[in-house]
C-alpha positions in Angstrom: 17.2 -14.0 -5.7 14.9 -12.7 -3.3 15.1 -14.7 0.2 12.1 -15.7 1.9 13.7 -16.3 5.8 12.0 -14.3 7.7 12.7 -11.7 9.8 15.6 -11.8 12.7 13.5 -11.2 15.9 14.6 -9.4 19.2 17.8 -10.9 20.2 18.5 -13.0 16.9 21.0 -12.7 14.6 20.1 -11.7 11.3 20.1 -14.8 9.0 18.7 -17.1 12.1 16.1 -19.5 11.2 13.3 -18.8 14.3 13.2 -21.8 16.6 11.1 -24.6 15.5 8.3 -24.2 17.8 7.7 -20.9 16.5 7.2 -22.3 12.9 5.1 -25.1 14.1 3.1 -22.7 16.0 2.4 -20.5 13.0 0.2 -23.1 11.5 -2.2 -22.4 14.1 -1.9 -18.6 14.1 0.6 -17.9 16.3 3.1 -14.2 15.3 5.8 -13.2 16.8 6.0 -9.8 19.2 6.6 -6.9 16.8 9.8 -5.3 17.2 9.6 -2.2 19.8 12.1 0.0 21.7 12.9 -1.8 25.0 11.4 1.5 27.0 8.1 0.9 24.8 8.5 -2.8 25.7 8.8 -2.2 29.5 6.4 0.4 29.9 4.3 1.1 27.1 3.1 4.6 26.1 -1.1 5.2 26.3 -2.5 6.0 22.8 -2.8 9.3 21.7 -5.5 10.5 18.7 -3.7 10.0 15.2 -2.9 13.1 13.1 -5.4 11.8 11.1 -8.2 11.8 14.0 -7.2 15.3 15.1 -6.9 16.5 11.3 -10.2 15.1 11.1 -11.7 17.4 14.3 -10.5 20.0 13.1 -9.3 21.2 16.4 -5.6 22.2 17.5 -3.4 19.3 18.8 -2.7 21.5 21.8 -6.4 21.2 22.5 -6.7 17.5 21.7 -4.1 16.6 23.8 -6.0 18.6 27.0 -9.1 16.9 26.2 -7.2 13.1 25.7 -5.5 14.3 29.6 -9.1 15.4 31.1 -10.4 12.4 29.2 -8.0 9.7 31.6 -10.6 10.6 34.4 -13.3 12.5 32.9 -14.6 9.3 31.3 -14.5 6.8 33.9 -15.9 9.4 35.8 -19.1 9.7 33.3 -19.6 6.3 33.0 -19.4 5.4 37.5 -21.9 8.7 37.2 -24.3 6.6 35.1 -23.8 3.3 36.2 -24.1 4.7 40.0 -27.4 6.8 39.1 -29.1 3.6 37.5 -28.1 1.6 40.8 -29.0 3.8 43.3 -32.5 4.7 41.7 -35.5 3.3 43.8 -32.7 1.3 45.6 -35.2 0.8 48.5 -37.8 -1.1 46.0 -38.7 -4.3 46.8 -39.2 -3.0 50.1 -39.0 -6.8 51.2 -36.1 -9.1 52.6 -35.0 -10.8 49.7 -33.4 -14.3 48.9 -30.4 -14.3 51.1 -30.5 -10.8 53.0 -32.4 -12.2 55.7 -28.9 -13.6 57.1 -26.5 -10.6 55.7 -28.8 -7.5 56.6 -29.5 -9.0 60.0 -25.9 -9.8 60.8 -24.7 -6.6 60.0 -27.2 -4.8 62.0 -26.1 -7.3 65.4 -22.6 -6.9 64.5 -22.4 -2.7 64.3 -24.6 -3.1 67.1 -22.9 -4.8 69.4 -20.0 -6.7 67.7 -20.5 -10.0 67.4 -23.8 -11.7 64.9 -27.0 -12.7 67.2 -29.3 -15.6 66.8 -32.5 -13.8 65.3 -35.9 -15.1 65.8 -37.3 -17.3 62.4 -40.0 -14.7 61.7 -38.7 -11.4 62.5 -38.2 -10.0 59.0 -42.0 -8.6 58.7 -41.4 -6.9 62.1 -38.2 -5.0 60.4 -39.8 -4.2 57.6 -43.0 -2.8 59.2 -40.7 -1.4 62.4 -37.4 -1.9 62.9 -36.8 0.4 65.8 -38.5 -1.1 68.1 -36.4 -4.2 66.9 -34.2 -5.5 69.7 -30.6 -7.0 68.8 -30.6 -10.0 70.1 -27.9 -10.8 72.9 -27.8 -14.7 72.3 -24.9 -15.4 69.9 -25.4 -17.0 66.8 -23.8 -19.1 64.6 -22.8 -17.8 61.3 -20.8 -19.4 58.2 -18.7 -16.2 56.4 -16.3 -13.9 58.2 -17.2 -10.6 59.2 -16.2 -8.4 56.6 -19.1 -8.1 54.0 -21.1 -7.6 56.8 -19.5 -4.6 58.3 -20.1 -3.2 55.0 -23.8 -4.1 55.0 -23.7 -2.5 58.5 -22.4 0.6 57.3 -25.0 1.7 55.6 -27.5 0.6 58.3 -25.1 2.8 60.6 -26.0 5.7 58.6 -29.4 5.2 56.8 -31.4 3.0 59.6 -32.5 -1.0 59.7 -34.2 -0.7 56.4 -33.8 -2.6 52.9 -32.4 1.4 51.6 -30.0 1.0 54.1 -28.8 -2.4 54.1 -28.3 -2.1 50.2 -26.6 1.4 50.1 -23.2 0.4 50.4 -23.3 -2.4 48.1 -24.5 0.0 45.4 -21.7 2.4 46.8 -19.4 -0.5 45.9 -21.2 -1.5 42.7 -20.3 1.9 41.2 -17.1 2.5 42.2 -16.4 -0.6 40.9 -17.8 0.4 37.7 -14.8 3.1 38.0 -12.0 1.3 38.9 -12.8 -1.2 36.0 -12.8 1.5 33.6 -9.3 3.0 35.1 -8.0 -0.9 35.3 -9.0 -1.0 31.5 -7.3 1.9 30.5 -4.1 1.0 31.9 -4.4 -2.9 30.7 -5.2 -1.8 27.1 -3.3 1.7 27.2 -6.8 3.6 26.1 -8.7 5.5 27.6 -12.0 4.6 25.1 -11.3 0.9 26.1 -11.1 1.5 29.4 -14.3 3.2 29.4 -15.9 0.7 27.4 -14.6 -2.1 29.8 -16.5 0.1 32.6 -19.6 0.4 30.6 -20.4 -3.3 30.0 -19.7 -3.5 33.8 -22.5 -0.7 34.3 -24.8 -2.6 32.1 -24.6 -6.1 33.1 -27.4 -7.4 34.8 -26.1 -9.9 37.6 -23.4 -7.3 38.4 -26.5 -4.6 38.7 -28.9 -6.8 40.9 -26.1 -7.8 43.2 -25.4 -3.9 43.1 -28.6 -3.4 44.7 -29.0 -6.8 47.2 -27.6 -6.8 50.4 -25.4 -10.4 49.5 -21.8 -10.6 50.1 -20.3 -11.8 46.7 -20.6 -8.1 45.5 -18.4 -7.1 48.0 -15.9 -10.1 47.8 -15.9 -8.7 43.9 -15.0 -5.1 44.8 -11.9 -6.2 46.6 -11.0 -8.6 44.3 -11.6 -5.9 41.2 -9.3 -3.1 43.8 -6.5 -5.8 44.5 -6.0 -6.8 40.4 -6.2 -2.7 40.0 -3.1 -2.3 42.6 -0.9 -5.0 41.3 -1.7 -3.9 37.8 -0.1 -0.3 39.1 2.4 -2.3 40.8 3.3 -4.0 37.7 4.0 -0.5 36.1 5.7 0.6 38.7 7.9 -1.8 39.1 9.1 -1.9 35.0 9.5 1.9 35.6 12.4 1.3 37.7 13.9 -1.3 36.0 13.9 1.0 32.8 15.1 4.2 34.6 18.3 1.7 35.8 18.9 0.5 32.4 22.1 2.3 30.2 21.5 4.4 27.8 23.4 4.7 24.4 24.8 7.9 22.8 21.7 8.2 20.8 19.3 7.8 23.8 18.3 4.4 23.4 17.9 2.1 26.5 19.8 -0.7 26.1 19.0 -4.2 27.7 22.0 -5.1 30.3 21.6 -8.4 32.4 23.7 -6.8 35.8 21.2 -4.5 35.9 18.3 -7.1 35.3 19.4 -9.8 37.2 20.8 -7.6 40.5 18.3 -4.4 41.1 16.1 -4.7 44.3 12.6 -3.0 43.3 12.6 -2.3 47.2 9.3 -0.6 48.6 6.5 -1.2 46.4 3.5 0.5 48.4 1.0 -0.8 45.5 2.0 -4.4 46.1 1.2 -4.1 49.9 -1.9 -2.6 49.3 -3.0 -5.3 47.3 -2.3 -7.8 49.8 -4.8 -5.8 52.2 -7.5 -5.9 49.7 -7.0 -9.5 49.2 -7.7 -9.7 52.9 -10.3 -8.2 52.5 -11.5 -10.4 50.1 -10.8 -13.5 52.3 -12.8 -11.7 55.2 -15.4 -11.3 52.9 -16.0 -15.1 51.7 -12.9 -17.6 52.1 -13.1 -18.3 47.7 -11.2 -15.4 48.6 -8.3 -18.1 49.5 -8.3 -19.2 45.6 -8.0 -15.7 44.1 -5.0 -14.8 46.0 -3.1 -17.7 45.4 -3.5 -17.2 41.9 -2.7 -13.2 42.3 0.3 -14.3 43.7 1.6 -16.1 41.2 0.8 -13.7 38.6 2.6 -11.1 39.8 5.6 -13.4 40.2 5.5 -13.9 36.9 5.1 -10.7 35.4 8.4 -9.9 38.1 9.7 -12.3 35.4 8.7 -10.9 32.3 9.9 -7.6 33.6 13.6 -8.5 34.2 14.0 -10.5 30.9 12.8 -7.9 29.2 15.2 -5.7 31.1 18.4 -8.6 30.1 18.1 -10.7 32.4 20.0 -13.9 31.3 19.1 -16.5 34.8 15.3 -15.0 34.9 14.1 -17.1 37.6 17.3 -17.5 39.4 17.0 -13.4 39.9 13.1 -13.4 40.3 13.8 -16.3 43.2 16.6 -14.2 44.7 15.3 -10.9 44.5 11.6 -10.9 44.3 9.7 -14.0 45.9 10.0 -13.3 49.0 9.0 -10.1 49.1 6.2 -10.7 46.8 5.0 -13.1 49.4 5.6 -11.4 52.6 3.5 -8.1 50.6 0.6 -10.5 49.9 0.3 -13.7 52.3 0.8 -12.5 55.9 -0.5 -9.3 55.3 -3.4 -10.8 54.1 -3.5 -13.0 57.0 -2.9 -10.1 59.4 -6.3 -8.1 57.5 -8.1 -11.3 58.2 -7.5 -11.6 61.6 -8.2 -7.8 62.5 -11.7 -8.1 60.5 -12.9 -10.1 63.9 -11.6 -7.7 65.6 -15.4 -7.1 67.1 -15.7 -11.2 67.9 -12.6 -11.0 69.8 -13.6 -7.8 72.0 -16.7 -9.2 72.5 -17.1 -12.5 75.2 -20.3 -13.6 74.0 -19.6 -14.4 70.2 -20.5 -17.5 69.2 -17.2 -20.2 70.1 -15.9 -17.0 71.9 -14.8 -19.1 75.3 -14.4 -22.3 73.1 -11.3 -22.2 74.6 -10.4 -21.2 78.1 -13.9 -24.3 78.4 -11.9 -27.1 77.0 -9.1 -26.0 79.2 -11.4 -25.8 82.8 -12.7 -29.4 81.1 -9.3 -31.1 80.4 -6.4 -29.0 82.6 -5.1 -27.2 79.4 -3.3 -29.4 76.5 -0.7 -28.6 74.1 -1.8 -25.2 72.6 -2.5 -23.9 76.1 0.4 -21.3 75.7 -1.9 -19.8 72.8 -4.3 -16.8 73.5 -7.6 -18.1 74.6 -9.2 -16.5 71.4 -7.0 -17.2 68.7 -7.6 -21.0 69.9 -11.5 -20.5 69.9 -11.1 -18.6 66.2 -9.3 -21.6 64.8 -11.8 -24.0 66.1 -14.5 -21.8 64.6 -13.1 -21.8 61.2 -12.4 -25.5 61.4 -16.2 -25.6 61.8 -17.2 -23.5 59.5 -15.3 -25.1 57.0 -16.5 -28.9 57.5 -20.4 -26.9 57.1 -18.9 -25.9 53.7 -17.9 -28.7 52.8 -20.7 -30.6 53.4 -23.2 -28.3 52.3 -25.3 -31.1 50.4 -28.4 -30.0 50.5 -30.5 -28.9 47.6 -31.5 -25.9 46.2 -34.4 -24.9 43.6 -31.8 -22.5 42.3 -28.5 -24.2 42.5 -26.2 -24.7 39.5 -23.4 -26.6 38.4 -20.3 -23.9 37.3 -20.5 -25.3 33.5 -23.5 -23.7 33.0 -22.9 -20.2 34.3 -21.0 -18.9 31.7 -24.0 -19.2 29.4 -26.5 -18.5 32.3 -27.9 -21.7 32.8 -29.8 -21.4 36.0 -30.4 -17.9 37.4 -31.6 -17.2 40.8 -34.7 -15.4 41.0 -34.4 -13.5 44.8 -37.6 -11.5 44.9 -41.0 -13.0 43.2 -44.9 -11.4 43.4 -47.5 -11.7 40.9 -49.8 -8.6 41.9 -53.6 -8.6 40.7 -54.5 -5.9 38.4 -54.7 -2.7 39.9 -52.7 -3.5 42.6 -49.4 -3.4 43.4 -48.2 -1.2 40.2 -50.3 -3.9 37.9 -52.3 -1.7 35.2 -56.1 -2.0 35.7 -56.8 -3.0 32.6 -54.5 -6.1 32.4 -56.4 -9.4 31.5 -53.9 -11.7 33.8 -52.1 -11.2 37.0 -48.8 -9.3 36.5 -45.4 -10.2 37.4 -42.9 -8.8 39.6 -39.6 -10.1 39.9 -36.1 -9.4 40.8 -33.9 -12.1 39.0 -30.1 -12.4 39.1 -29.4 -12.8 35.6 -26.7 -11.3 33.3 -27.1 -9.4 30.6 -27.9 -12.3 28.4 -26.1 -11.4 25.0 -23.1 -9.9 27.3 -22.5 -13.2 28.2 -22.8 -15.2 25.6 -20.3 -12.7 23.8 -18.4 -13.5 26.8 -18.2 -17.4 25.6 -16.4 -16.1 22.3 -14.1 -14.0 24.0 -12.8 -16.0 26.5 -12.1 -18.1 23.8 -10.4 -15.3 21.8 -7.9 -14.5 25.1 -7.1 -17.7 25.6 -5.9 -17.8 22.1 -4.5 -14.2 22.6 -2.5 -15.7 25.1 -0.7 -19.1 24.0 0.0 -18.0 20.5 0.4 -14.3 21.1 1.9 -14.4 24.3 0.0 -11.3 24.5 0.5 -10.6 28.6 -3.0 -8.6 28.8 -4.5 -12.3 28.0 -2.8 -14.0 30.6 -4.3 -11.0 33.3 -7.5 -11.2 32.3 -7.9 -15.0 31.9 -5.9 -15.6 35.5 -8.8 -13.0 36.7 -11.6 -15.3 35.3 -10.0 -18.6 35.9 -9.3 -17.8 39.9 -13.2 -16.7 40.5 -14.5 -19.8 38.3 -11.9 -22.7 37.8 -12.2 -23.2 41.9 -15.8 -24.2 41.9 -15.5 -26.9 39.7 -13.9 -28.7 42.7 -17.2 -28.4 44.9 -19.3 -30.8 42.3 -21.4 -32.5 45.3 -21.7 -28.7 47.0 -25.1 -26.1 46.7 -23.8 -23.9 44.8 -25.5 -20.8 42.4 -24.5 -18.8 39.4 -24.6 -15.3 41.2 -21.0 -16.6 42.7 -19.9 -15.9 39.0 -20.3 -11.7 39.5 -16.9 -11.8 41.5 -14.9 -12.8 37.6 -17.8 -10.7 35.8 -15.2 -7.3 35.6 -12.6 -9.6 34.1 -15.6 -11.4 31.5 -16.4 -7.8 30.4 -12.6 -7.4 30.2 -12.1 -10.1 27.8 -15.0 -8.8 25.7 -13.4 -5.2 25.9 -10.3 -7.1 24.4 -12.3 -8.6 21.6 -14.2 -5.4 20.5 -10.6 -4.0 20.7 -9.8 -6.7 17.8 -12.9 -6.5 16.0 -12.3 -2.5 15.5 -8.6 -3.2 14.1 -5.0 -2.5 15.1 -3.4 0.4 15.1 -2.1 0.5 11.1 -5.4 -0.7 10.2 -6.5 0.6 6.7 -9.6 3.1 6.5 -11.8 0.4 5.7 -10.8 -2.1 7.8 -11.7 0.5 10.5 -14.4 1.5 9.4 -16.1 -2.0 8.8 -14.7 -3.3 12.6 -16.0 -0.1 14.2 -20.0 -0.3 12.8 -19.3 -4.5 13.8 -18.4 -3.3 17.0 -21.1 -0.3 17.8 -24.2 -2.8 16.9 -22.5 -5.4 19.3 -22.2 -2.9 21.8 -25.9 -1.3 21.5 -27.4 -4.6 21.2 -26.1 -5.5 24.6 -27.6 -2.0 26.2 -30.6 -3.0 24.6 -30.6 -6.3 25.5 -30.2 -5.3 29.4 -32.6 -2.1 29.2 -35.3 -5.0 28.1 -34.8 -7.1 31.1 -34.5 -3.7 33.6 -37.8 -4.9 35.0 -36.5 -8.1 36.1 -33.5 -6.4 37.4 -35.7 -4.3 39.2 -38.7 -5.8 40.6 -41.2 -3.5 38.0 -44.5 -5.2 37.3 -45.4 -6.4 33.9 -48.2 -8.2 32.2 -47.6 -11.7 32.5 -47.6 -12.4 29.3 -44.1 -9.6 28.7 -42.5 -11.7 31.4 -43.4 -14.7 29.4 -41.5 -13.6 26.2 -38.4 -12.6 28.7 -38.2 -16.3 29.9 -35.3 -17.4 27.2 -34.4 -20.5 28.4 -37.1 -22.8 29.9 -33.9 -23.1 33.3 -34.7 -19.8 33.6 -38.6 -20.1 35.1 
C-alpha cells in the first residue's frame, strides 16, 4: 500500500506527521522549505547558466563562466551608465527654482558658504537665476526645519558647478545613479542573479518619481540614497555574518557541514565592519530628514532577526537566548549611537559657527535665569536640543494645506502627484511649434511610472504572501524596506504631507516587482514551456513599463507639447 504522509522535513523524523499549523496552512498555499545542504542554506550559491543555456550558446563553459564573473559588475555597471546618462541630460532645464528648491538650493549655498542657513530675502530667486554672483549670502540666520545633511549635498555641487539650477541638481542626479547601481548589486545578492539584479536596477532607472527627484534639488532623494546604501550594507553584513557561522560548523567524513548547537549558540561574530557602516548611513539618513528615525528602528530589528535565522539554521537549540547574549548589544551599539554620533557631526558647521539660528539659545537663558539644571551641559548641545524640540512641534503641527498634498493610501496607486514646475508657452515660443492651434504645455510632474506602480500594488501583495506562507526571508527584506518608508506616515493623518515622500521605499517597490517577474518567469526546474510562456509574460510587462515612462518623459522633463498630448497624459482627473 502506497503511503501518502508526506515527506519528513529538516529535522524530523521520518514517519512524523508535519505540525498542524503547517497542514492548516497548506489550504491557503503555504510549502514547506525544500530540503538543501546546511552550507546552501546558510549562504546560498549565485546562479550559474544551466548546461542547457550554455549548450544552447554554443560557447565553452570556461568562457560562460568569465562572462557570468564580468557580468556581476559589468551589468549594473550598463544599466547606472544608462540610467545616469538619461538623468544628467539637460539637467540644467527648467532653468527656474522649482516647487521646493527655493529653500534647499538656497540653504545649501549659505551653509557651504559660511556654515550655518541664512534668512533669504522673499524674492531673490529671479536675481539667482539671472545673476547669482553678484548674490550676497546673507549673514542674518535663518530658521530652517531639516537637519543639515541633504543640504551639504545640494551644496556640493554648488561648491563645484556655481549657484545655478545645473549645480544645485548635480549631486542629486550623482546620487540618483548610483543608486540605480547599488540597487542592481543589492538585487543580485538578495535574489542570487545577476539578470535580477540588473532588472531590479532598471525599473529603478525607469521610474518616473525616482527620475524627477533625480533631477530636483529636494532632500527625499538623498534621504533615499542612504537608506538604499544602509539596506545594501546590512544585506553584506548578513552574508558575512552566515559565512562565519558556516566556516565554524563540523564537518563529516564526507564533507558535509553538519548543524551543531555549541557552535550556534556560543560563536561571537566579533567585528562586523559592514554593520557599522550601515549605522553611519542610517545617520546619514536621519541628518537628512528625521523619517530617517522610523527606517532605522525597523533596520534594526531586521537584522536582529536575521542574527536569528542565522544561528538556528547553524543548530542553535535557545535561538533568542543566544541572539540576546551574543548579538543585541552589539547590533545596537553598531547602529544606534553611531547613528546618533553621524547626526551630531552633520551640524558640525552650526556648532562652529555663533550666529546659527538658536546658536546662543543657551549660554541667553543662563545670563536670563543664573543657569538651571543642565548648566553643566555644553552651551551648544543645550541650544541643539532646544532647536530640535522646535523643530519638531513645527512638524507636528504642520496643518496647513496644500494644493498638492496627499493622504499615504493613495500613493501607492499615484493618487495625487505634485506638479513642481508648470508654463504653458504660446506657439512659437518657448520650444512650442509655430504651427500649434493652442498654447503648449510645459511641465515637470513628480509622478511614477504609472504602470510600474500599479504592478507594484500586485507585488506587494505577492511578497507579503511570499513571506507568511513561504517564509521566504527575501519577502520579509523587501516588505520591512517598503513598510519603514510608508507604514510611518499613516500616523501623521492631520499633517501636509505629498506622495514624492514615497521615492525613499520606491528601490524596495521595484524590488518587490523584481521578485514577481522572478515568479512569473518560473523556478529553477521549470519545464521548457513553462519558461518559455513566463519569460514572453514577463518581457511585455517589462517593455510596457519602458514604454509607459518614455511616453511621459516630457512631463518628467519639462518638454513642451501641444496641449492637447498633455491632455491625453492626464490619467486620472487627481492628476490636473
Amino acid at each position: 500500500m502506497t503511503s501518502t504522509a508526506p515527506h519528513p522535513q529538516q529535522g524530523q523524523d521520518a514517519g512524523q506527521e508535519p505540525p498542524s499549523w503547517q497542514r492548516r496552512l497548506r489550504r491557503f498555499g503555504y510549502a514547506p522549505p525544500a530540503r538543501t545542504g546546511l552550507r546552501e542554506r546558510l549562504v546560498p550559491p549565485f546562479v550559474r547558466p544551466s548546461a542547457g543555456a550554455v549548450a544552447l550558446l554554443g560557447l565553452p563553459r570556461v568562457l560562460v563562466d568569465r562572462v557570468t564573473r564580468w557580468a556581476a559588475w559589468g551589468g549594473p555597471l550598463l544599466v547606472a551608465l544608462v540610467a545616469g546618462l538619461m538623468r544628467f541630460w539637460n539637467l540644467g532645464s527648467p532653468k527656474a527654482v522649482i516647487f521646493d528648491e527655493t529653500y534647499y538650493a538656497k540653504d545649501a549655498w549659505a551653509l557651504i558658504n559660511q556654515g550655518y542657513e541664512g534668512s533669504w530675502p522673499k524674492d531673490i530667486d529671479k536675481s539667482i537665476l539671472a545673476n547669482p554672483d553678484a548674490v550676497t549670502v546673507p549673514v542674518e540666520p535663518g530658521y530652517v526645519v531639516h537637519p543639515p545633511v541633504g543640504k551639504w549635498v545640494i551644496g556640493l555641487g554648488e561648491h563645484f558647478f556655481g549657484f545655478t539650477p545645473f549645480g544645485w541638481r548635480f549631486m542629486v542626479a550623482v546620487l540618483g545613479t548610483l543608486s540605480v547601481l547599488m540597487l542592481c548589486r543589492i538585487g543580485r545578492r538578495l535574489f542570487r542573479s545577476t539578470f535580477l539584479g540588473c532588472l531590479a536596477g532598471a525599473l529603478l532607472a525607469v521610474d518616473g518619481l525616482h527620475f524627477v527627484m533625480s533631477r530636483t534639488a529636494l532632500l527625499d532623494q538623498v534621504l533615499m540614497f542612504f537608506v538604499v546604501a544602509a539596506f545594501g550594507c546590512l544585506l553584506i553584513d548578513r552574508d558575512w555574518a552566515r559565512r562565519r557561522l558556516a566556516a565554524a560548523l563540523p564537518e563529516d567524513d564526507e564533507g558535509v557541514l553538519r548543524p551543531d548547537a555549541a557552535v550556534a549558540e556560543g560563536l561571537r561574530l566579533g567585528w562586523r565592519p559592514w554593520r557599522l557602516a550601515a549605522g553611519v548611513m542610517l545617520g546619514l539618513a536621519f541628518a537628512t530628514k528625521w523619517n530617517g528615525l522610523y527606517i532605522m528602528a525597523a533596520f534594526g530589528l531586521l537584522t536582529v532577526l536575521w542574527d536569528v535565522g542565522a544561528r538556528k539554521t547553524a543548530g542553535a537549540v535557545h535561538t533568542y537566548a543566544a541572539v540576546l547574549k551574543k548579538d543585541l548589544l552589539p547590533a545596537f551599539t553598531s547602529l544606534v549611537p553611531v547613528a546618533l554620533v553621524t547626526y551630531v557631526a552633520s551640524w558640525t558647521g552650526w556648532i562652529a559657527s555663533d550666529k546659527g539660528y538658536f546658536r546662543n539659545w543657551a549660554a541667553e537663558q543662563d545670563r536670563a535665569t543664573g543657569g538651571g539644571l543642565w548648566s553643566w551641559m555644553p552651551d551648544w548641545l543645550r541650544s541643539l536640543w532646544h532647536y530640535e524640540v522646535e523643530v519638531y512641534n513645527f512638524h507636528v503641527n504642520l496643518t496647513s494645506g496644500h494644493t498638492y498634498q496627499s493622504n499615504p493610501w493613495s500613493w501607492i496607486v499615484l493618487g495625487r502627484p505634485v506638479s513642481y514646475f508648470y508654463e504653458d508657452p504660446s506657439p512659437g515660443k518657448d520650444g512650442c511649434p509655430a504651427d500649434a492651434t493652442e498654447k503648449c504645455a510645459r511641465e515637470v510632474l513628480a509622478l511614477g511610472t504609472p504602470l510600474l506602480w500599479w504592478a507594484a500594488c500586485f507585488a506587494v501583495l505577492y511578497v507579503l504572501w511570499r513571506w507568511f506562507f513561504r517564509r521566504d526571508w527575501r519577502a520579509g527584506a523587501i516588505a520591512c524596506g517598503i513598510a519603514a518608508g510608508w507604514l510611518p506616515w499613516f500616523l501623521y493623518q492631520e499633517r501636509t504631507i505629498f506622495l514624492f515622500y514615497a521615492v525613499v521605499f520606491v528601490p524596495f517597490l521595484c524590488l518587490a516587482v523584481t521578485m514577481m517577474i522572478g515568479a512569473v518567469i518560473g523556478p529553477p526546474g521549470s519545464t521548457e514551456r513553462r519558461r518559455t510562456f513566463g519569460a514572453v509574460g514577463a518581457g511585455v510587462l517589462v517593455l510596457l513599463i519602458i514604454w509607459n515612462f518614455i511616453y511621459f518623459w516630457p512631463l518628467y522633463t519639462g518638454q513642451p507639447i501641444p496641449m492637447e498630448g498633455w491632455r491625453n497624459r492626464m490619467w486620472l482627473d487627481t492628476w490636473v
